[in-house]
Every structure is written in structure tokens, then in C-alpha cells.
N, C-alpha and C positions, 0 to 999 in steps of 0.2 A: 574286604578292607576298604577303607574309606579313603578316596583317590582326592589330597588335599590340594592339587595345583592346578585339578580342574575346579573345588570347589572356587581354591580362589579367582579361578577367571569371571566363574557366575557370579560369584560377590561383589566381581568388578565392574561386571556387566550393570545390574541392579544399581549400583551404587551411582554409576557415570549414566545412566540410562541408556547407553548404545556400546552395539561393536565396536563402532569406530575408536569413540573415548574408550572404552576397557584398553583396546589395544594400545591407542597410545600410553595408558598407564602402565601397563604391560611389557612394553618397548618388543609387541610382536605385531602377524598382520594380521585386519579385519577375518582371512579367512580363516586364519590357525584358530580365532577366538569361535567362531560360529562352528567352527568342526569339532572341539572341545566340547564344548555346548553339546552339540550333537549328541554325544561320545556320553557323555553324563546324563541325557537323559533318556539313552537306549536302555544305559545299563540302568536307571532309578526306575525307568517304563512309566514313565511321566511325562509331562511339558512342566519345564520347568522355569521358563521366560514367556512372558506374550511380549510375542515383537510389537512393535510400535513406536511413537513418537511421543513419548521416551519406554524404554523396554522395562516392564514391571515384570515383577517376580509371581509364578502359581504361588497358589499357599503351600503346596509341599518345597516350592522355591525360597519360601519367606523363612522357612524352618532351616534350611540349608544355610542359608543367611546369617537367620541366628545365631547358628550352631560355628560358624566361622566369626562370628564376632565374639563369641566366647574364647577362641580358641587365640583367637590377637589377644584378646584381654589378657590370657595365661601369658603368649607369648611376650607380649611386654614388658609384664611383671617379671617375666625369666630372663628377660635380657636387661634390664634394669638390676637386679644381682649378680650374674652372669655375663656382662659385656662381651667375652673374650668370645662368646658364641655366636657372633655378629659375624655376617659375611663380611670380609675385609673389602673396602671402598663399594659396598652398598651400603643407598639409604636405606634404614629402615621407615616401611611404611606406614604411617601413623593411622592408628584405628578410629574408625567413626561409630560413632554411638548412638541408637535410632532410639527417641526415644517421642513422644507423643500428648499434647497438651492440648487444652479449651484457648478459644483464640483470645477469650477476655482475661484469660489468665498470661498470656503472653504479651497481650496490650497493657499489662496494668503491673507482675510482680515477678513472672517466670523469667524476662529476660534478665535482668537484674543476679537473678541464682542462677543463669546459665552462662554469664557475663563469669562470674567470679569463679565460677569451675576453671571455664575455658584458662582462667589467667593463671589457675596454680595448677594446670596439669596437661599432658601432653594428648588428651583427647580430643577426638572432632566431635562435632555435636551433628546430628538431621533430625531436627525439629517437625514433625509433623503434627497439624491440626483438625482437628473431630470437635464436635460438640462432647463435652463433660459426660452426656451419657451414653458416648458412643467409642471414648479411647479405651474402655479398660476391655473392647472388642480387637482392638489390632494386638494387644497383649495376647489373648485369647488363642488368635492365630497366628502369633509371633511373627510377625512384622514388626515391631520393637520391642526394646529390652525393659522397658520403662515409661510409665506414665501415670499425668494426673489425672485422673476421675471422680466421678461423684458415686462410683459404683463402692459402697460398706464394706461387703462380701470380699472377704481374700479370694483371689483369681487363683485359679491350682498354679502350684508352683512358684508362686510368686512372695514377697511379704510385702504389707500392709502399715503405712503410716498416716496417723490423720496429718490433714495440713490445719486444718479451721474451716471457715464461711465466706464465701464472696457474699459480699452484700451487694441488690441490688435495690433501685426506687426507679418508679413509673415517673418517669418528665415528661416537660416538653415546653416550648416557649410561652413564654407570658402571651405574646401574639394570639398562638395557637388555641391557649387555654380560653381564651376571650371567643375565640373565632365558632369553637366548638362546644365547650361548655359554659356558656354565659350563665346558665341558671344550673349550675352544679355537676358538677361528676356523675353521671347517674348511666344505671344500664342502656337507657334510650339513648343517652347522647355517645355511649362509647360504641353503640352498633354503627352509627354514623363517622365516628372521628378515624382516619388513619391510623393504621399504627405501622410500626417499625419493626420487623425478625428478620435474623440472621440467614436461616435457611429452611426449609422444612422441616431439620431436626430441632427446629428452637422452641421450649413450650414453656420459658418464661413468662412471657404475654400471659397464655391461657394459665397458668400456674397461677395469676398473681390475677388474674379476674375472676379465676374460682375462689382463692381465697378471701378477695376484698368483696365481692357480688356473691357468688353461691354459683346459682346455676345461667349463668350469662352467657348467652350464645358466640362460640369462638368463633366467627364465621365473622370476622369483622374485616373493613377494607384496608389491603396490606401493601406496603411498599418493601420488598426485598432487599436486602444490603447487607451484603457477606463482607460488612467492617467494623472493626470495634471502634475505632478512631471515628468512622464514620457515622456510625450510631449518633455519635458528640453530634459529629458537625450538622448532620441530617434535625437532631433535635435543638439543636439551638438554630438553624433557619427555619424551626417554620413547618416541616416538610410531615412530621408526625409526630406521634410519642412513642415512646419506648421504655425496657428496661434495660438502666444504665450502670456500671458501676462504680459503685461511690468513691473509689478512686480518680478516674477522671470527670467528676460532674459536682464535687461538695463544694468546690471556687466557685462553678458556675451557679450554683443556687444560691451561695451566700452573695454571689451581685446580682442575683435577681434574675440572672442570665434565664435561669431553668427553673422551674416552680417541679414540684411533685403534684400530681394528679388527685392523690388522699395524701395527708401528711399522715406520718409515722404509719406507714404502711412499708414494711421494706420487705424484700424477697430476699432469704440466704439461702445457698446452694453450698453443702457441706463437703469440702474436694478432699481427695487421699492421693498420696505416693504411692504406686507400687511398681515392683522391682522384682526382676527374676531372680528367683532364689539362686539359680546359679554365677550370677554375679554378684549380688548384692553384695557379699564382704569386699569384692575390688572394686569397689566402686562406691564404696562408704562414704568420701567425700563427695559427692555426686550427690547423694542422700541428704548427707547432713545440712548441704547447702541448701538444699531446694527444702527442708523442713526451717531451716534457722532464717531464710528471706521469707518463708510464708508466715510463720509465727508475727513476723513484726508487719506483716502485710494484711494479713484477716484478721476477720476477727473470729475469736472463741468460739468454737462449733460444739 
């Protein structure tokens, strides 16, 4: 039988990233929560927290997890019909909902549909960030209930909605463009110019030199910069070029701020919703937000 008051301490733990915080959510002591803990993963014959600063969940933890943020989900719905089954003078605790998005897509349309959820419903939100070809992997091992990717393929157990296209274009400042390619865009001068990625998971850049050049050596010199926002500002000083989304950069090109590197050469990355089937009908508004802000946000995929 599934012993749900230690799942909830683990969920609390995870959630608040330490003993200390679970327990004060808890209104018990640091040790009650770490001998619970214990207790739970004798009997699962797991680890099911890696201690640290902040305490993350095993993957069999991440499942435990989910498995109790399903079970809020029912319960809320149930006490939302059912009030009268409410401890009398407890709060009930409001459920947080993990769900998982590309940072360009938080920088530019996702907060907006996560903005107007928040406002018409009693859910919390934990946003977490991956590159587009790496969320529909925490799905996978349920560490959230939902996320945007660029992965096609329905994820077992989950359903599948297209969003559309992030579009992106290769800029960088007029300065730059003088500085580097004076006598044209061309393979030689892009092995020399800076460029700008996000992380080692980002193969915009190289995506968008295979497709404009063919076989162009990705082995070009890089400046790191794990920001969307900074993307902006890195290519309008100067610092490199990049791929940006036309969301934050179609102002700056139409004042000249940012030039494109080849016109009409854009890069679109085709993102999807998905959603664990076991929630997906409670959590319909959730959905329909995040398809109805992307619609007027991309374009046609």
C-alpha cells in the first residue's frame, strides 16, 4: 500500500529543495522529515533524494513526484465539488505544476500563456529550462508533467499538440558586419568572425551554416551565453553574431540596429505541447492557453 504522508514529505522535500524548508512547510522537525525520507526509501530499496544544495530527486524520486502531483491534481478537483471534505481551519495546499520549456521560448511567448493560466486558476507553476531538444527528455523521466519541444514523436503516455515555428535570423551589428565581413558573408570569413550559443546543447548556429554554406566547418570561435535577452544585447554591441528570435530583433533590424548576415535566410524550429495523459483533461486550460498564446505568437509550422 502506498504510504501517502511520506510521499508527501518527499514532495516537499523536492519541491523546497531542503529538510529544513519541507519541514517548515510541514509545521514538523528537520529530523521527523529526514527519518521519513529514510523510512521511504528502505521500504522503495532506492535513494530517492540526492542530498545537497538544493536536494534533487533520483529518477525513481522524480516518478514519486509525479505520481503525487497527479494525486493534488484529483484532490483539488475533489475538494472544489466536495468542499465539506476539507480539514476544518487547514489551509489547503496549493499544487505546483512542473512543467518544462526552451529558454527562447520563455524569453519571447511562454510567459505570457503562463501569465494568464496563473490568473484564472489556483495552480503554481515550476518552470523549468532545457534546450527544445532536450525537454521532451525530463517528460520522458518524469520530472514534469508537461512540456514544450521540438521532439514530433508523441512521448509514451503523453498527448501531442503542434504549437507552430520559432523563427530565427543570423545578425549582428552593422559595426561587426564591416569589422568581419567587409567583402561578404562567405565560408572564410565566418571560420574567423565570432559567433554567439547558448550552451553546448545549442546547434542553431551549426543548423543554419549547413543549411546557408553546405559543409562549413562548425569549429568557429565562440562566446558562451546562457541568455536570451543577452543574445539581444551581446549582438547589438558588437560582441558576435548569432541566431535570434524575430520576436526580439525585427525593431532592431528595421533601425538598422542588427543587419542579417544573408537576407532571407531564416531558421524555424517546429515546437509542440505535450502533456501527460494522465492529466491532460485537468489541466485542459493549461493547454489550451499555451496552444491559443502560441498560435498568435509563431508562425505556421
Amino acid at each position: 500500500m502506498i504510504d501517502y504522508p511520506a510521499l508527501r514529505v518527499l514532495f516537499a522535500v523536492v519541491q523546497s529543495g531542503s529538510f529544513e524548508k519541507a519541514a517548515a512547510v510541514l509545521n514538523v522537525t528537520p529530523s521527523a522529515v529526514s527519518q521519513r525520507i529514510k523510512q521511504l526509501e528502505e521500504r522503495v530499496g532506492t535513494a530517492l533524494v540526492i542530498r545537497g544544495t538544493p536536494c534533487i530527486a533520483t529518477k525513481q524520486g522524480d516518478w514519486l513526484c509525479r505520481h503525487m502531483e497527479n494525486v493534488g491534481i484529483l484532490e483539488s478537483e475533489l475538494l472544489e465539488h466536495l468542499p465539506s471534505l476539507s480539514e476544518r481551519g487547514k489551509t489547503q495546499q496549493r499544487v505546483t505544476l512542473q512543467v518544462a520549456t526552451n529558454a527562447d521560448s520563455l524569453g519571447t511567448w511562454f510567459l505570457e500563456a503562463a501569465a494568464q493560466f496563473a490568473k484564472t486558476s489556483d495552480y503554481l507553476l515550476n518552470i523549468s529550462v532545457d534546450d527544445q531538444d532536450y525537454t521532451a527528455e525530463w517528460l520522458q523521466r518524469g520530472r514534469v508533467i508537461a512540456a514544450v519541444t521540438s521532439m514530433e514523436q508523441p512521448i509514451s503516455g503523453c498527448r501531442r499538440y503542434s504549437l507552430g515555428a520559432m523563427r530565427y535570423h543570423a545578425t549582428a551589428s552593422p559595426d561587426f558586419v564591416r569589422r568581419y565581413f567587409p567583402n561578404g558573408v562567405t565560408p572564410e570569413a565566418i571560420a574567423s568572425a565570432p559567433s554567439l550559443i547558448f550552451n553546448q546543447k545549442d546547434r542553431l548556429q551549426i543548423d543554419w551554416l549547413q543549411r546557408v554554406f553546405g559543409g562549413v566547418d562548425s569549429n568557429v570561435p565562440t562566446h558562451w551565453l546562457p541568455s536570451t535577452q543577452g543574445f539581444v544585447e551581446a549582438s547589438l554591441r558588437g560582441m558576435g553574431w548569432g541566431m535570434n528570435p524575430v520576436h526580439l530583433i525585427q525593431d532592431h533590424v528595421q533601425a538598422g540596429r542588427l543587419v542579417e548576415l544573408v537576407p532571407d535566410t531564416p531558421l524555424g524550429v517546429t515546437l509542440y505541447w505535450q502533456i501527460s495523459r494522465l492529466a491532460a483533461e485537468r489541466l485542459a486550460l493549461l493547454t489550451q492557453t499555451v496552444i491559443d498564446v502560441a498560435k498568435r505568437s509563431l508562425i505556421p509550422s
